[in-house]
TORSE-111449 format. One record per residue: x, y, z of N, C-alpha, C, CB in turn; residue in one letter. Coordinates in pm, whole numbers, plus 50000, padded with zeros to 5 digits. Glycine has a CB too. Example, Ala and Ser with C-alpha at 12.3 -4.5 7.8 and 13.67 -1.06 7.14 Angstrom:
2
513194943150780512304955050780513204967050780511314955350905A
512854977550708513674989450714512905000350787514084994050572S
REM end
This chain:
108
921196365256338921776377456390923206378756341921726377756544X
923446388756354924966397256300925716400356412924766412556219X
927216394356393927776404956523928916415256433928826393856682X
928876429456467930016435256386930686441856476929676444156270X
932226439856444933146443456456933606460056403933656433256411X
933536473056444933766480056403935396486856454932646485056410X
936816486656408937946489656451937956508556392939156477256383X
937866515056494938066531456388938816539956488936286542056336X
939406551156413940196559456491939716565456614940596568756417X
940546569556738939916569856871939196585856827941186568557027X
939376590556724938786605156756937246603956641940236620756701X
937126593356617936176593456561934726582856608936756591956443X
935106576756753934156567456787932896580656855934926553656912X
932986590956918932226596156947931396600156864932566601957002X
931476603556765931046604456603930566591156568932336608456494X
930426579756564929756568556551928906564356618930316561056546X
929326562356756928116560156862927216572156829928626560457037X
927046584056853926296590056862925126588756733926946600556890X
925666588156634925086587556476924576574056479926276589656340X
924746559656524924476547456558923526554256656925676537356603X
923366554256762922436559756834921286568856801923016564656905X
921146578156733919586585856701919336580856578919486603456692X
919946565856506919606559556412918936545756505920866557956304X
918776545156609918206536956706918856523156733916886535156670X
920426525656674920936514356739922266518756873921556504456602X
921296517156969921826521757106922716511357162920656524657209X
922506501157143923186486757200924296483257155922486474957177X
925636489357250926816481657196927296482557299927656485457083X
928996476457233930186476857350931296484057288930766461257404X
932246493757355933046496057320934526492757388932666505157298X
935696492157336936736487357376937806491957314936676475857373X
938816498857413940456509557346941086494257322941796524157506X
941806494957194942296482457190943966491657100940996468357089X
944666482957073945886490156991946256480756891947236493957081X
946936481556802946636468656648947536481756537943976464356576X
948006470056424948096477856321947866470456213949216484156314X
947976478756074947326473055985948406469955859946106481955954X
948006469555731948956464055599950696469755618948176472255426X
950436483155650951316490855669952396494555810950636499155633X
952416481855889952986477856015952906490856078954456471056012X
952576498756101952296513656189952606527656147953046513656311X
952896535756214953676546956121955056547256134953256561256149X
955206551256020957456556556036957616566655989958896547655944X
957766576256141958346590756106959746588056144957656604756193X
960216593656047962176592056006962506581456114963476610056043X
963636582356241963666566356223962746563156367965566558156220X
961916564756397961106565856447959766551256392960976580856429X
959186547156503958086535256443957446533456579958806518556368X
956506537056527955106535956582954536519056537954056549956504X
954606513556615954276499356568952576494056585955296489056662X
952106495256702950916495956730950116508656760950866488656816X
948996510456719948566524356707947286521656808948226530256534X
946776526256873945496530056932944196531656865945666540856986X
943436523256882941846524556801940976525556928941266508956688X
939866523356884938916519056943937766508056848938376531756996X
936936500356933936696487756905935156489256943937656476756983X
934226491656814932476492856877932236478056802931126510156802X
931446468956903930896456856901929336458656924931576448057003X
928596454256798927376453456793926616443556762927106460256740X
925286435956811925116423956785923616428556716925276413056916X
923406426756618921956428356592921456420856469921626442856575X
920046424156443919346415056316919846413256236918376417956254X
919856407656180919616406956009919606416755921918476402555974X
918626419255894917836429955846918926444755834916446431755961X
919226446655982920076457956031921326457356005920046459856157X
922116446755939923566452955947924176459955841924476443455972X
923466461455721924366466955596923976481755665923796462955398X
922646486855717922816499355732923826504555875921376504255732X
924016496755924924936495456089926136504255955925546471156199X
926986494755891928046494255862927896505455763928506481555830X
927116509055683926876520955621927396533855700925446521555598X
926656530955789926596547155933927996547755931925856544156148X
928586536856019929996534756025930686537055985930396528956023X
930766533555838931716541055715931336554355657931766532155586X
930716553855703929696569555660930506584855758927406566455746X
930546578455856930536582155990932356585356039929676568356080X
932976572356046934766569056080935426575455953935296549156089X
935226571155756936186576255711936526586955685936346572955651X
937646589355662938956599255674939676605055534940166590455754X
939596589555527940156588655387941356585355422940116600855292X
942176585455480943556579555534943786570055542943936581255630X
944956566755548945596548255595945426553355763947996541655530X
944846538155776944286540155874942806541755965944746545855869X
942076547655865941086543855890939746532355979941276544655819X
940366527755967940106511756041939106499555948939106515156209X
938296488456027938176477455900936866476056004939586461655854X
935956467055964934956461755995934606448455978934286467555956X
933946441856061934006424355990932886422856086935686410856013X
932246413555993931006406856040930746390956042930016412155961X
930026389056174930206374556204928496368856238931406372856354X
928696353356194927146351956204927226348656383926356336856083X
925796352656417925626347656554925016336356520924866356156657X
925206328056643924176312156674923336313056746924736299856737X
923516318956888922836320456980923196328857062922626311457025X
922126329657121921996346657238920946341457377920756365257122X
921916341957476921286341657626921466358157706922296328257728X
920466356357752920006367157886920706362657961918546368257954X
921866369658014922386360758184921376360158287923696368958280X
920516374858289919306378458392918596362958473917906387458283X
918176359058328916826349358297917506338758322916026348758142X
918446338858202918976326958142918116318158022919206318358260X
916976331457972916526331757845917566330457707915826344157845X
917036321857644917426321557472916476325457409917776308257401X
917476334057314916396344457240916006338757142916826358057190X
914916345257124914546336356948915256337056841913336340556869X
915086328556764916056324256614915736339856521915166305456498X
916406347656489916346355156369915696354756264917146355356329X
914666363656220913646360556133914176367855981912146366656201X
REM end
């Protein structure tokens, strides 16, 4: 399994979830987080914006599923701007049900 990290502008997560969603990946988390990137924030005259406001969609899924996850995503968030946001993907090990306290099966 895959976990991805999706960081994108706050006016564009409604536009992702939704497009992630009637592409049938309904299962995430989202989270307002604030961060900046290469370009330490914005600087209007003397003015600095140091940390900027994103939002943060966390998705855990197959294999199989993540190049098109991250497709949608970029498909979906860019702008074309600095700023934009980044994506990163991490392997999963394991996955419990708190419910059960089931472990899910190994990734095929």
């Amino acid at each position: 399994m895959k976990m991805i990290f999706a960081i994108v502008r706050p006016e564009k997560l409604k536009d992702v979830t939704t497009v992630l969603d009637s592409k049938g990946f309904s299962s995430l988390t989202e989270m307002s987080v604030r961060g900046r990137g290469k370009q330490r924030g914005i600087h209007i005259g003397n003015m600095i914006y140091d940390k900027l406001p994103k939002e943060m969609v966390i998705i855990v899924c197959q294999n199989k599923d993540y190049e098109e996850i991250i497709k949608i995503v970029i498909e979906t968030a860019q702008t074309g701007n600095i700023g934009d946001g980044k994506i990163f993907v991490v392997d999963v090990g394991e996955e419990y049900t708190i419910r059960t306290g089931e472990k899910s099966k190994e990734d095929v």
